[in-house]
Wavefront OBJ file of the C-alpha trace (Angstrom):
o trace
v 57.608 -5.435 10.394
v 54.580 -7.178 11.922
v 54.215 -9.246 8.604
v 57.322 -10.265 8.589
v 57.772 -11.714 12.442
v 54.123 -13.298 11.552
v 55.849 -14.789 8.658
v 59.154 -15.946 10.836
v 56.399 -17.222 13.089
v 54.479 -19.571 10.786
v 57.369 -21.026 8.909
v 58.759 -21.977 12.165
v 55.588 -23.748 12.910
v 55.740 -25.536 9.472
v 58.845 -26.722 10.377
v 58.529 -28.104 13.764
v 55.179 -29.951 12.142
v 57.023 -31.548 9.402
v 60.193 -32.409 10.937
v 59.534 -35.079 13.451
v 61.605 -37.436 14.517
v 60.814 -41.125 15.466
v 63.746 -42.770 17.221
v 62.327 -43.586 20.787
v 65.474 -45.378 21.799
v 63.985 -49.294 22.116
v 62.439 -51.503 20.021
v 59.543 -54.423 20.413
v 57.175 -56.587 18.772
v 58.679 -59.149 16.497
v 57.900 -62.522 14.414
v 59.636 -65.068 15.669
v 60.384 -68.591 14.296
v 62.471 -70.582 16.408
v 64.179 -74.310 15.560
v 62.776 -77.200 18.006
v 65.297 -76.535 20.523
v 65.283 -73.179 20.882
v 64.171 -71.077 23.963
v 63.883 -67.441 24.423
v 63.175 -64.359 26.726
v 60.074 -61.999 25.746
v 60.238 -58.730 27.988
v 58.412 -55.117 28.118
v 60.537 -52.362 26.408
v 63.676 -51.083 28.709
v 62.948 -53.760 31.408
v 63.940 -54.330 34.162
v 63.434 -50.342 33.962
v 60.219 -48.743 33.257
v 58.304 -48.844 30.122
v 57.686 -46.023 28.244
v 54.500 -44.061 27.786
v 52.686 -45.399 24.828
v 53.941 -48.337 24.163
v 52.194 -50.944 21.776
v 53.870 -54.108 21.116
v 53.091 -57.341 19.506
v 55.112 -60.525 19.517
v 54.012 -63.861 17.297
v 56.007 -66.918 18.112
v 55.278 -70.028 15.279
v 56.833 -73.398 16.050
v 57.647 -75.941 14.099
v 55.252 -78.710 12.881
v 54.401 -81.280 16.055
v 55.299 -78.413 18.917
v 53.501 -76.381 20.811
v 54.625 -72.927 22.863
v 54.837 -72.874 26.323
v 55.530 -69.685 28.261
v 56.368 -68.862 32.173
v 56.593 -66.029 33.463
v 59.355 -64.491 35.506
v 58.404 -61.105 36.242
v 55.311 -59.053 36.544
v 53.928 -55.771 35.798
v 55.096 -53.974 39.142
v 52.819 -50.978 40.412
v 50.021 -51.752 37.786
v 47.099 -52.916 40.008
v 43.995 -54.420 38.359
v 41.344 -53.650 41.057
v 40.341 -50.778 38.801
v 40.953 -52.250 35.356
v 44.453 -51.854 33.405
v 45.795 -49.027 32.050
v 48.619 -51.056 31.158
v 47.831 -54.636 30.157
v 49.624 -57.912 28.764
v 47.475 -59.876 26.471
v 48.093 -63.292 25.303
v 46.254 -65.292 22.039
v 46.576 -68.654 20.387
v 47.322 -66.908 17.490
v 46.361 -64.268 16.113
v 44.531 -60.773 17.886
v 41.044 -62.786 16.546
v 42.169 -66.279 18.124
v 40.622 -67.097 21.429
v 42.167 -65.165 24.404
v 44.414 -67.285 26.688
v 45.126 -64.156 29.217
v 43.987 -60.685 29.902
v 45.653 -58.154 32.750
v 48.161 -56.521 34.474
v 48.861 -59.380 37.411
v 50.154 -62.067 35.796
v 51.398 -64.801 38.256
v 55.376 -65.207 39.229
v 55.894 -68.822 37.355
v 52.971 -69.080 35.713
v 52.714 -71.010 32.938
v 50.167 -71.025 29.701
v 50.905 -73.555 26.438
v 49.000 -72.862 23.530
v 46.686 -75.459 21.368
v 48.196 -74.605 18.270
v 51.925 -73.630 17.062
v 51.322 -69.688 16.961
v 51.373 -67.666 20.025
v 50.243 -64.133 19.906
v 51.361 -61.505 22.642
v 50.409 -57.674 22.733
v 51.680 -55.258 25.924
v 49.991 -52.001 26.046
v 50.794 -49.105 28.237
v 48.827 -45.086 28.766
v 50.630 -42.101 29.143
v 49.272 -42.037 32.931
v 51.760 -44.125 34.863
v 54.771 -46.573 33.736
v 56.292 -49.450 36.382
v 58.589 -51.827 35.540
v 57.554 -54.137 32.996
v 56.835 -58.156 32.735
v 59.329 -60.741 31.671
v 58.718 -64.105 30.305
v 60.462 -67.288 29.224
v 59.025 -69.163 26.130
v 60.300 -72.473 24.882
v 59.065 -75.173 22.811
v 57.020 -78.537 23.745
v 56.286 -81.720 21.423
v 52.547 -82.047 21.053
v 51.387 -84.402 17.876
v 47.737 -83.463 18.648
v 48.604 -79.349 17.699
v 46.961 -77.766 15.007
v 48.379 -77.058 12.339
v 46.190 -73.911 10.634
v 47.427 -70.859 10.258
v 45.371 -67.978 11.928
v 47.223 -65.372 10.613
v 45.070 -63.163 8.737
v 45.935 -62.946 4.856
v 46.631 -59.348 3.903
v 45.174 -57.456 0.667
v 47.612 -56.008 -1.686
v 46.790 -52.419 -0.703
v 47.215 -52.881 2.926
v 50.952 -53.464 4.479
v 52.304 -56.243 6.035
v 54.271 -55.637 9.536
v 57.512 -57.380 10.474
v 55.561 -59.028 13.128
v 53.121 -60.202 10.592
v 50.564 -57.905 11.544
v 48.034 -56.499 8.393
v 47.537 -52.723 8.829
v 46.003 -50.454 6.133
v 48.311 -48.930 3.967
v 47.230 -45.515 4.506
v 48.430 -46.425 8.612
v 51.875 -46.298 7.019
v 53.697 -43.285 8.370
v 50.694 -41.720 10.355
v 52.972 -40.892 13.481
v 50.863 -43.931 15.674
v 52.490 -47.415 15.950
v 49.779 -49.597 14.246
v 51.775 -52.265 13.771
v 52.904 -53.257 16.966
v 56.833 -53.240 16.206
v 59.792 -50.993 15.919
v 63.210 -51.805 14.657
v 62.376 -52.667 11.095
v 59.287 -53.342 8.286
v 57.186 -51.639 10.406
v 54.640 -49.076 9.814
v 56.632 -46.286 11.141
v 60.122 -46.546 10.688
v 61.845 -44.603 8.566
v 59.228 -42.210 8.731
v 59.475 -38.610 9.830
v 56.720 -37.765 12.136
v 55.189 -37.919 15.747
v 56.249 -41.196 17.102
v 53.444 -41.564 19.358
v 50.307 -40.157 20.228
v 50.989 -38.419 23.914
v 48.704 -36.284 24.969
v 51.817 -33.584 25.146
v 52.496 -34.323 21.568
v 48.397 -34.479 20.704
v 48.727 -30.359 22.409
v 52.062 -29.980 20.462
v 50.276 -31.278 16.923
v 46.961 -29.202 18.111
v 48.680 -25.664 18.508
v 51.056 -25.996 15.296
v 48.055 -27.207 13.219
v 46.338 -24.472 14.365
v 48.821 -22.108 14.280
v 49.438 -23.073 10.512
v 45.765 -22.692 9.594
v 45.795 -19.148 11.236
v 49.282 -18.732 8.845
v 47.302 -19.601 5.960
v 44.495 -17.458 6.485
v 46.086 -14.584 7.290
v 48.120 -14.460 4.107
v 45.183 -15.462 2.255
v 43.687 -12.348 3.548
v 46.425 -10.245 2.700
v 46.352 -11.667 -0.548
v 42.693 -10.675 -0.822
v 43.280 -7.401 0.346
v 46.037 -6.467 -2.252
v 43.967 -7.581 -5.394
v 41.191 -5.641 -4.183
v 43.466 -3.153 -3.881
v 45.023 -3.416 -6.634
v 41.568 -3.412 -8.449
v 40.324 -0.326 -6.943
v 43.801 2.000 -8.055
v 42.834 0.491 -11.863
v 39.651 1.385 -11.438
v 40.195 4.977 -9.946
v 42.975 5.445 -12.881
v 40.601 4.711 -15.489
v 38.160 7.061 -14.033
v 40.474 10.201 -13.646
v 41.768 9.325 -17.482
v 37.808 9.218 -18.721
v 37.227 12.635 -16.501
v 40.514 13.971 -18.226
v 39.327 13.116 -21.891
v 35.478 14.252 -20.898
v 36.669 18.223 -20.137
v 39.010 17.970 -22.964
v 36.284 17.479 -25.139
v 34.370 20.099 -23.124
v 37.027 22.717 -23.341
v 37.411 22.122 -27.180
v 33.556 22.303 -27.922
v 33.249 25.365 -25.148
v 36.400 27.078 -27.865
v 34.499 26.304 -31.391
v 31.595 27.791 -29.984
v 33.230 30.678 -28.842
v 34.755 31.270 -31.819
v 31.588 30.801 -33.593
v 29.878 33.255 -31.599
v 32.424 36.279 -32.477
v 31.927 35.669 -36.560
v 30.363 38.665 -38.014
v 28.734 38.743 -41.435
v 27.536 42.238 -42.969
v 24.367 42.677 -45.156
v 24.413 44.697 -47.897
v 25.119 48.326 -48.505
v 24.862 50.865 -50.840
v 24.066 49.673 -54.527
v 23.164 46.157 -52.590
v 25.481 44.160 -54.256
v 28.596 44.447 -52.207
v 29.154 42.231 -49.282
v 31.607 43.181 -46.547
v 32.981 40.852 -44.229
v 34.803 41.701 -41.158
v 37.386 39.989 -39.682
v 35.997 38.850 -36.248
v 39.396 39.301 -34.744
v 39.196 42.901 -35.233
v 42.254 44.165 -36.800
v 40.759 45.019 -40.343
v 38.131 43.979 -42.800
v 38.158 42.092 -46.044
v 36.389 43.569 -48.817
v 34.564 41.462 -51.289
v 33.292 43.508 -54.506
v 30.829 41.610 -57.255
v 30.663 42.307 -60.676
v 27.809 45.026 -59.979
v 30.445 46.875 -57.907
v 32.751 46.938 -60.793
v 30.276 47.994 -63.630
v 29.157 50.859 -60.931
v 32.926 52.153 -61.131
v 33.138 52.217 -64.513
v 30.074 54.415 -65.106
v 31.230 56.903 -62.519
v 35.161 56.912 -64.385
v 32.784 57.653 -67.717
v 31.023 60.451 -66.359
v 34.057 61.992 -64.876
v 35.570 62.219 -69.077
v 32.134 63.536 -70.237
l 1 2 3 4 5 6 7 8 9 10 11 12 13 14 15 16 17 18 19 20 21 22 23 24 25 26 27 28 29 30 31 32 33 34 35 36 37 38 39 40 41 42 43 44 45 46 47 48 49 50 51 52 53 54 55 56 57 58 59 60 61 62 63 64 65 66 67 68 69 70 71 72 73 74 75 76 77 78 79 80 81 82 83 84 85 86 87 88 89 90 91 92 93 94 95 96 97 98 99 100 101 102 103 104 105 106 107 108 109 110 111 112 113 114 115 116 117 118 119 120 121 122 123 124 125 126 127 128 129 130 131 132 133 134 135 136 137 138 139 140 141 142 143 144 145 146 147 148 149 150 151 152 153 154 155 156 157 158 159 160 161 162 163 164 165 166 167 168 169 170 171 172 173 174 175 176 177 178 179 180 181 182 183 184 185 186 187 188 189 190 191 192 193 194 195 196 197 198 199 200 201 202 203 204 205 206 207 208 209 210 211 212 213 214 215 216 217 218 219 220 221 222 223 224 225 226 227 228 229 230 231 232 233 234 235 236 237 238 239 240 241 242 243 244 245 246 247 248 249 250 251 252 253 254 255 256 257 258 259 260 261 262 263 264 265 266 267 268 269 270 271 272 273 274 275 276 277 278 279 280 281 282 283 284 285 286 287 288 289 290 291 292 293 294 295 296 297 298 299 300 301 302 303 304 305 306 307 308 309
């Protein structure tokens, strides 16, 4: 009964390892490639509410040829304070995460405005598990600038590694790993449509920790059991063999132990009288057998002889 709850136990823990799901309800990080007139609004997930633990978004906005991107923003990171570093930080590139860094923090500046030297702009928002505010907000729009550059420093990506929606280059083994590598959810991203852990909490980390571990105590403890049954297994074959060899050794003993009985009870009687007849006796005991030679029989016929004279 104990081997059977222990198995109950273990597939349950199987289960609830394998069958993740990874909907968080919001989606961020994009690549976006707006005309010349085009603005837009760039904003933390679920803002104006609070972001949600974990979060790890990246945005890349390419102009056109001749423009630049200009961004202002309208809200900042409420609650967040920077006097002690950031937990949870807005980043901002001309580029590309290796172009140089145009802003670092978690204070940004109501209506402050940054336009990049080149037509990509790179964004990344990062939050811990520790504490969530309400998020940042920003407007981006477009600006004419013939003096832009006009090199791409997105990073080419190898044929083995995958290419995010945002235009991101993870490896390919990233794909599916339950951590958002890529920076994005909501399509082409690294994992969606993936069953697993959608992000690394440290509840989930405990979660992952005790099923893992339960699962490896699972597979040792069968593997155990296992053991224990072909040794088992191998001892009754072994004892078998040996009570069928003892069988067949007194067998043998009891038939030798018989013929040599037997041999010992055999009686043979020397000869008698005129010396040429032999009498041997039935060892059993119930009578004799009488063998007579051809001297007995010429002795008989001299004594019939003298009987006539």
């Amino acid at each position: 009964m104990e081997a059977e709850t222990l198995a109950g136990f273990c597939f349950l823990v199987f289960f609830a390892c394998s069958s993740r799901a990874t909907n968080l309800g919001y989606t961020c990080g994009s690549h976006i490639t707006p005309t010349a007139d085009e603005t837009g609004v760039i904003s933390s997930p679920n803002y104006p509410a609070n972001y949600p633990d974990y979060a790890h978004c990246i945005w890349l906005i390419v102009a056109p040829k001749r423009y630049a991107v200009k961004i202002t923003f309208v809200d900042g990171m409420h609650g967040e304070s920077s006097s002690g570093g950031c937990s949870d930080y807005l980043e901002i590139r001309n580029g590309s995460r290796s172009s140089s860094l145009v802003f670092s923090g978690c204070d940004p500046t109501i209506g402050q405005e940054i336009t990049t030297s080149g037509r990509w702009l790179w964004i990344k928002f990062f939050s811990d598990e520790a504490t969530s505010f309400a998020g940042f907000s920003l407007n981006w729009e477009l600006v004419s600038d013939v003096s832009v550059s006009n090199k791409s420093p997105v990073e080419a990506c190898q044929a083995v590694n995958f290419r995010c929606a945002n235009q991101e280059c993870v490896y390919g083994s990233y794909k599916c790993d339950g951590w958002n590598d890529c920076g994005c959810l909501g399509g082409g991203c690294d994992e969606d449509n993936c069953s697993g852990i959608p992000r690394r909490s440290a509840t989930s980390r405990l979660a992952l920790g005790i099923g893992v571990g339960s699962f490896v105590f699972c597979i040792i403890f069968f593997g155990i059991g296992i053991l224990e049954i072909v040794l088992k297994k191998r001892s009754e074959i072994k004892e078998k063999k040996y009570q069928e060899e003892s069988k067949r050794r007194a067998k043998q003993q009891r038939a030798a132990a018989k013929a040599k009985e037997a041999e010992s009870r055999t009686l043979t009687v020397p000869e008698s009288g005129n010396g040429d007849l032999n009498n041997s006796f039935n060892s059993s005991g119930t009578g004799a057998t009488v063998k007579t030679t051809a001297t007995a029989l010429n002795v008989d016929s001299k004594k019939s002889e003298a009987k006539k004279n």
